[in-house]
C-alpha positions as a Markdown table, in Angstrom:
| # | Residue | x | y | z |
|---|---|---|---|---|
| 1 | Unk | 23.4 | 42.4 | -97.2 |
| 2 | Unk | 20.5 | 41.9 | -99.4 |
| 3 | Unk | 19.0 | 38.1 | -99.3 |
| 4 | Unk | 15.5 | 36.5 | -99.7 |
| 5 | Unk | 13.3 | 35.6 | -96.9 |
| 6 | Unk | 11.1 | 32.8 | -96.9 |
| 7 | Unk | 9.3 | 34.1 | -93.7 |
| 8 | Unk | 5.8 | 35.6 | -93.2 |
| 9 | Unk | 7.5 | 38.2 | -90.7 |
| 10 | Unk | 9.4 | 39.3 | -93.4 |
| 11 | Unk | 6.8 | 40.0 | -95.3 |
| 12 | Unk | 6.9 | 44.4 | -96.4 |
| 13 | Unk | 3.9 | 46.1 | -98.0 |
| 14 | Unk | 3.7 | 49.7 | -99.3 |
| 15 | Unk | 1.2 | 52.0 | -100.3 |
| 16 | Unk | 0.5 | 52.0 | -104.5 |
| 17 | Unk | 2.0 | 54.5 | -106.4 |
| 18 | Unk | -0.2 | 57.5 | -107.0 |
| 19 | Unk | 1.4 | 58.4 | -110.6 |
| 20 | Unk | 2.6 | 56.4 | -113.4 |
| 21 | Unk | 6.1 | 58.8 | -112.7 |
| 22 | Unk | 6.0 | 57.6 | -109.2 |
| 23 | Unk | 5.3 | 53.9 | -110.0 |
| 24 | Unk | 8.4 | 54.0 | -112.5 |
| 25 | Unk | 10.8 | 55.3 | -109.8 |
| 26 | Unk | 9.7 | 52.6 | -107.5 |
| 27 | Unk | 10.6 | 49.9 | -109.8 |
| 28 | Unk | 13.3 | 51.4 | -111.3 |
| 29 | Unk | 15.1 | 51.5 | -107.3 |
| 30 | Unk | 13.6 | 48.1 | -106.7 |
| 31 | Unk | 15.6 | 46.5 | -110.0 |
| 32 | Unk | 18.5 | 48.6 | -109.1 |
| 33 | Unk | 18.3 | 46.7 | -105.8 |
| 34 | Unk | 17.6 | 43.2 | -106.9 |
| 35 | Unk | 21.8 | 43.2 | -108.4 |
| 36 | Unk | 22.3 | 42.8 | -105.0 |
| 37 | Unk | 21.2 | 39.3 | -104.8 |
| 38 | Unk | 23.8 | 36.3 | -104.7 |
| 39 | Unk | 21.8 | 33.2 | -103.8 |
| 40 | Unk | 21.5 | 31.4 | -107.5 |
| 41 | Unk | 18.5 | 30.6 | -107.3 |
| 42 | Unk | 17.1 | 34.1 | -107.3 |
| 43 | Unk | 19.3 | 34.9 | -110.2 |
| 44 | Unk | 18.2 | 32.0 | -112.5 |
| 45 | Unk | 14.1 | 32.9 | -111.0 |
| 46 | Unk | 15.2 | 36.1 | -112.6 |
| 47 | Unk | 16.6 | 35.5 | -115.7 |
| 48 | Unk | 13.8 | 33.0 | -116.5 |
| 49 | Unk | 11.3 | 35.9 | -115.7 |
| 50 | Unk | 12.9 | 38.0 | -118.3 |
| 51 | Unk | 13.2 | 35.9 | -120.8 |
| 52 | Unk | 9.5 | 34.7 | -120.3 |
| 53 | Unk | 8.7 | 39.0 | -120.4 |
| 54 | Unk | 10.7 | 39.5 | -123.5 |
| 55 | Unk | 10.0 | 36.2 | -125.3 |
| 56 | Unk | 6.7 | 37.6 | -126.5 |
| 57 | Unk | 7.9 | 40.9 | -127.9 |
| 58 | Unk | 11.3 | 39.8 | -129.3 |
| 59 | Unk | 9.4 | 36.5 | -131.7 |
| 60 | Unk | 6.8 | 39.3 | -133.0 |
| 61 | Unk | 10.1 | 41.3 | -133.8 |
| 62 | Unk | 11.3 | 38.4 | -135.8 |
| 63 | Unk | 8.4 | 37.7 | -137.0 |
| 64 | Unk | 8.0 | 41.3 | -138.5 |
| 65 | Unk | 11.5 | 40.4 | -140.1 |
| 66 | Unk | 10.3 | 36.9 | -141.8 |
| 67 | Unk | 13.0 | 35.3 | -139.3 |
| 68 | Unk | 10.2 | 32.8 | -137.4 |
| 69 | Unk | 6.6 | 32.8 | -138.0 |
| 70 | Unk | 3.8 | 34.3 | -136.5 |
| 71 | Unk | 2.6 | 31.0 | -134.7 |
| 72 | Unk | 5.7 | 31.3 | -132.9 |
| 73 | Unk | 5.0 | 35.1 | -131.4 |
| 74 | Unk | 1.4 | 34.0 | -130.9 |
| 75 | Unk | 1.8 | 30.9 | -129.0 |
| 76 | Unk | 4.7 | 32.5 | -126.6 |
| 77 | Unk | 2.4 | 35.4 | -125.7 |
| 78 | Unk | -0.5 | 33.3 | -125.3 |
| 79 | Unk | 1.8 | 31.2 | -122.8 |
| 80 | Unk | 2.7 | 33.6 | -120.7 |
| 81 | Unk | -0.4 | 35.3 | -120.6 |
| 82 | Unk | -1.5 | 31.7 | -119.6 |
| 83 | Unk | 0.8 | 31.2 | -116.8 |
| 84 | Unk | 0.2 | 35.0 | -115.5 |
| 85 | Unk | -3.5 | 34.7 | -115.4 |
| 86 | Unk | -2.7 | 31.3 | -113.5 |
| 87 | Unk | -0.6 | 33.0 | -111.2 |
| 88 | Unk | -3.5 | 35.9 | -110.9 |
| 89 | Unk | -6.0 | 34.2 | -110.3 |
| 90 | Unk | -4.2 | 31.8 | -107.5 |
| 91 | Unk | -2.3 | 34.2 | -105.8 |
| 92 | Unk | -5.2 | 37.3 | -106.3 |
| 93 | Unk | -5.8 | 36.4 | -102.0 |
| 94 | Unk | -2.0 | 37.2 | -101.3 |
| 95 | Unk | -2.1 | 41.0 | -102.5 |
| 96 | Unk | -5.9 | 41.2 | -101.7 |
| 97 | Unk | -6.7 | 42.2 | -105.4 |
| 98 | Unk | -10.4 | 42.3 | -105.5 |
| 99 | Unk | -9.4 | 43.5 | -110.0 |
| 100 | Unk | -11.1 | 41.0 | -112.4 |
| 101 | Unk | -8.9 | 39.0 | -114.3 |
| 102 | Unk | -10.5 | 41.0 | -117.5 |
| 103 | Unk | -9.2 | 44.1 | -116.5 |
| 104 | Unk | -5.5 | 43.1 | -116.1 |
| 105 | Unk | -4.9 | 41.5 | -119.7 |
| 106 | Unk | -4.5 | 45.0 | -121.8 |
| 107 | Unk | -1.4 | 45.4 | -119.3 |
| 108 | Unk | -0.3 | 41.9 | -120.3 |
| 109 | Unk | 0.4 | 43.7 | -123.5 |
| 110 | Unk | 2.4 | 47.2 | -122.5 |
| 111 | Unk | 4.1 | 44.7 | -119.2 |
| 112 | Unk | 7.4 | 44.5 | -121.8 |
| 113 | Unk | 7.5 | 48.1 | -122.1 |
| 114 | Unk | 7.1 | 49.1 | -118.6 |
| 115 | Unk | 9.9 | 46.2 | -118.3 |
| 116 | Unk | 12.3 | 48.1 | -121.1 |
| 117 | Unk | 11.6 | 51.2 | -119.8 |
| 118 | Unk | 12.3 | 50.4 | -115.7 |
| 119 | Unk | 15.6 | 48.7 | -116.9 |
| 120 | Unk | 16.8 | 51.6 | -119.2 |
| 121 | Unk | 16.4 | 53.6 | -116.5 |
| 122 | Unk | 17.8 | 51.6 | -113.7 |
| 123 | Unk | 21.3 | 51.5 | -115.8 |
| 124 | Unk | 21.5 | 55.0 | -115.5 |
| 125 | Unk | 20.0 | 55.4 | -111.8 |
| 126 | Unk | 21.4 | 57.5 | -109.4 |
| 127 | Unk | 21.4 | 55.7 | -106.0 |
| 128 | Unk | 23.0 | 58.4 | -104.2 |
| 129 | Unk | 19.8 | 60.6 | -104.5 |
| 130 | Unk | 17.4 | 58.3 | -103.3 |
């Protein structure tokens, strides 16, 4: 069964991705993997991940429709990108990053994407061939 492990041991590192085709793939069989997750506190960790990914992109959609203003779009992208550079730089000596923060915050921008297009294709993934 799938499951989270709080252990060091358990710890699995891989090789990055030499394409951007290759790097989709990966995530696309690593999200088709995460359903397989039943403790609920992974699933709500999850959920509130998404919605902090899509919060950003959704409020400048309804923002472009006059439905909330732009202050609203603004200030949830500049809180995320807040808490992610946080998280950066904290954590930049647990993937032994040696990237300055600088170069990571144009991929703040097309993260949503890359998030859209990895679960579009993980609907339609077929698990047999990997």
């Amino acid at each position: 069964p799938v499951g989270y492990v709080a252990e060091g041991e358990a710890v699995v590192t891989t090789g990055a991705p030499e394409t951007l085709g290759t790097y989709l793939r990966q995530r696309v069989r690593w999200l088709s993997k995460a359903g397989g997750y039943r403790m609920p506190w992974v699933q709500v960790v999850a959920i509130i991940v998404g919605l902090a990914v899509v919060s950003g992109p959704l409020a400048t959609v309804l923002a472009l429709c006059g439905v909330v203003d732009w202050w609203v779009a603004v200030a949830l992208f500049g809180g995320k990108l807040f808490a992610d550079g946080l998280t950066y730089a904290k954590c930049r000596w647990l993937w032994g990053s040696s990237v300055p923060l600088w170069v990571a915050l144009p991929l703040e921008v097309l993260y949503p994407l890359m998030v859209l297009t990895v679960g579009i294709r993980a609907l339609g993934a077929n698990k047999k061939r990997w």
